[in-house]
C-alpha positions as CSV (number, residue, x, y, z in Angstrom):
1,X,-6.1,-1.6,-8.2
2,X,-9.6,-0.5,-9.7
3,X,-13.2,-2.0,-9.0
4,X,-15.4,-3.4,-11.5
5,X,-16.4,0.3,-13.2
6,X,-12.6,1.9,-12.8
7,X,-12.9,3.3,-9.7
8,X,-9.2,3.0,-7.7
9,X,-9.8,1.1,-4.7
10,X,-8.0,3.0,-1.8
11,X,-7.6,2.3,1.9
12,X,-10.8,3.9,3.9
13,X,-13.2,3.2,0.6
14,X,-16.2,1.4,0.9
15,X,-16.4,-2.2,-1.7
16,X,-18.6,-4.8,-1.8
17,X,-18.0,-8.3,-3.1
18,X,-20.3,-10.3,-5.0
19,X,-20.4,-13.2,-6.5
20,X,-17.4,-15.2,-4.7
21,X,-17.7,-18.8,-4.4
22,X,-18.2,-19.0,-0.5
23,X,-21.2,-17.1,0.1
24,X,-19.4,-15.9,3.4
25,X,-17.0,-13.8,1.4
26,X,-20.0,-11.9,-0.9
27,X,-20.8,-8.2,1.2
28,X,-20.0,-4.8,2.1
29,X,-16.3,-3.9,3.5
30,X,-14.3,-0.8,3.7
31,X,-11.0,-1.4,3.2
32,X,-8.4,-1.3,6.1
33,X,-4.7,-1.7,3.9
34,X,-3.5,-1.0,0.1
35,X,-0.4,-1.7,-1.9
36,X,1.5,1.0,-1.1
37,X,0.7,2.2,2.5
38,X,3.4,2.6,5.2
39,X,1.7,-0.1,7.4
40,X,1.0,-2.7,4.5
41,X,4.0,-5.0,2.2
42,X,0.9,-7.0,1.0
43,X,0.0,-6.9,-2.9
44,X,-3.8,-7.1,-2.4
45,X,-5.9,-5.2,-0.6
46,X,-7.3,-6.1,3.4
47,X,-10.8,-5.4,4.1
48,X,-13.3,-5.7,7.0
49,X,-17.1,-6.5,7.1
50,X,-19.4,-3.3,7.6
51,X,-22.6,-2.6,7.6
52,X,-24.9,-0.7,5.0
53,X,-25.4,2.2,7.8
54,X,-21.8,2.1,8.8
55,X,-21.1,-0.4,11.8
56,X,-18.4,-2.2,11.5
57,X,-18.7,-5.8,12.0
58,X,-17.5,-7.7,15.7
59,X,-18.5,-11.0,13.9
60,X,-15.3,-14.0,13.9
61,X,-15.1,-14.3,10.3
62,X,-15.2,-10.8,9.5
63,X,-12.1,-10.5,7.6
64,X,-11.4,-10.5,3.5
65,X,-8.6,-9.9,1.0
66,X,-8.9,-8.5,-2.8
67,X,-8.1,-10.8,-4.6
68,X,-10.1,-13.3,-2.3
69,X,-7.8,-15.4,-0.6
70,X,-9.2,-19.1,0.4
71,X,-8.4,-20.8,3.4
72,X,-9.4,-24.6,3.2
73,X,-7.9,-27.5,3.9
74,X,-9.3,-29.3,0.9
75,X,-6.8,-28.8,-2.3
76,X,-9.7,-29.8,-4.7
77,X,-11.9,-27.2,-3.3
78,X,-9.9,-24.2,-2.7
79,X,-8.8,-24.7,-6.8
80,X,-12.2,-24.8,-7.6
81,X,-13.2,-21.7,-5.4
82,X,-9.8,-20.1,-6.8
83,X,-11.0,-20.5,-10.3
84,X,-14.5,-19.3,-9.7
85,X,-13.2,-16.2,-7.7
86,X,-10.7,-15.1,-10.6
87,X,-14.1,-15.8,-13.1
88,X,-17.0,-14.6,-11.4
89,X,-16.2,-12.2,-7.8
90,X,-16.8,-8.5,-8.5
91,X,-15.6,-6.0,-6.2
92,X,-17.5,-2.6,-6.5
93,X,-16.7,0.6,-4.7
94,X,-19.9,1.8,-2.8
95,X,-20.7,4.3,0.4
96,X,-22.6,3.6,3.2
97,X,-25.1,6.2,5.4
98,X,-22.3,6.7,8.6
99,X,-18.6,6.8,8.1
100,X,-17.7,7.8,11.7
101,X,-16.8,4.5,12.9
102,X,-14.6,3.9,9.6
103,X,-13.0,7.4,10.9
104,X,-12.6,6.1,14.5
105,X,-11.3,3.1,13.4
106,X,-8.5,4.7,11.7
107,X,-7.8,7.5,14.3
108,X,-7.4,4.9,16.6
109,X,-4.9,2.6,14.9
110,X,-3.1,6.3,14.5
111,X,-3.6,6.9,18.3
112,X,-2.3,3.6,19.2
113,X,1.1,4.2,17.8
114,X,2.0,7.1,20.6
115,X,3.8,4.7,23.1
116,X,5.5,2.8,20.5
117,X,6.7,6.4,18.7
118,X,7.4,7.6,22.1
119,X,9.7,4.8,23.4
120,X,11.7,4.4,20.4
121,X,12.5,8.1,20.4
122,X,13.2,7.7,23.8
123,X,16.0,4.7,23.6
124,X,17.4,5.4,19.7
125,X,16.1,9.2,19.1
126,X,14.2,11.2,16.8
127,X,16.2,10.1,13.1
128,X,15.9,6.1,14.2
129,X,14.4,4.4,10.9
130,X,11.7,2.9,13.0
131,X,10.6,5.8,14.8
132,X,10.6,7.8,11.5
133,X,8.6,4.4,9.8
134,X,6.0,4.8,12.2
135,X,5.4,8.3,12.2
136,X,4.9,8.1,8.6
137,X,2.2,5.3,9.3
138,X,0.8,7.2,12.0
139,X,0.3,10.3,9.8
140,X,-1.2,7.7,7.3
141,X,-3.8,6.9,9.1
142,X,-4.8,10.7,10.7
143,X,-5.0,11.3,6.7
144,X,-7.6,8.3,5.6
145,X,-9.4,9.1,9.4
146,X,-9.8,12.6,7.8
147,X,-10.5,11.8,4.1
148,X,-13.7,9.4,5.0
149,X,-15.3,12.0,7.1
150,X,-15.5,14.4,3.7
């Protein structure tokens, strides 16, 4: 998928929304999972509220999707938002000051897969599917951990 100017949009980026409907979705995210990555079956892409010098966000609603998803209750209102998002919400690759907690972020979601990788190899072996699957996302992850940093 490609921002406003062409640019692909690609886990580990940098995006910032603006002009979405709820004012809550309009800011600065890097992007956490793509169409296409070993972790991910989604079509759009998953992104997570940052800061302009890099922090990442600890805030409860600090979660998005491109193409904005709505959750509301109210039918009438999530159309309308739906139909202003598709009309009007930009999404615009950007770069922030510090990308080292983008980095850790993803070194640790690659870290966190050790005991899983380990105990499946342990009770099925080196060739199950599952172990293989998450070695591939693990390695997926070390790669966007090392890409952001450059």
């Amino acid at each position: 998928m490609l921002d406003k100017n062409g640019v692909e949009i690609k886990t580990g980026a940098i995006v910032e929304i603006s002009g979405a409907y709820f004012k809550n979705d309009n800011g600065l995210y890097f992007v956490t999972h793509s169409p296409g990555d070993p972790s991910w079956c989604g079509s759009d892409h998953c992104l997570k509220k940052i800061s302009r010098k890099g922090k990442i966000s600890t805030a409860k609603h600090n979660l998005c999707f491109w193409p904005i998803a709505v959750f509301v209750s109210d039918t009438s209102k999530r159309a309308a938002a739906g139909r202003w998002n598709k009309e009007h919400a930009e999404i615009e690759v950007k770069t922030v000051q510090d990308m080292s907690e983008v980095a850790a972020f993803f070194q640790a979601e690659a870290d966190g897969l050790n005991e899983q990788i380990r105990r499946l190899v342990w009770n099925f072996g080196e060739d199950h599917p599952e172990a293989v699957q998450l070695r591939k996302t693990q390695a997926h992850y070390e790669a966007v951990a090392r890409a952001v940093m450059e």
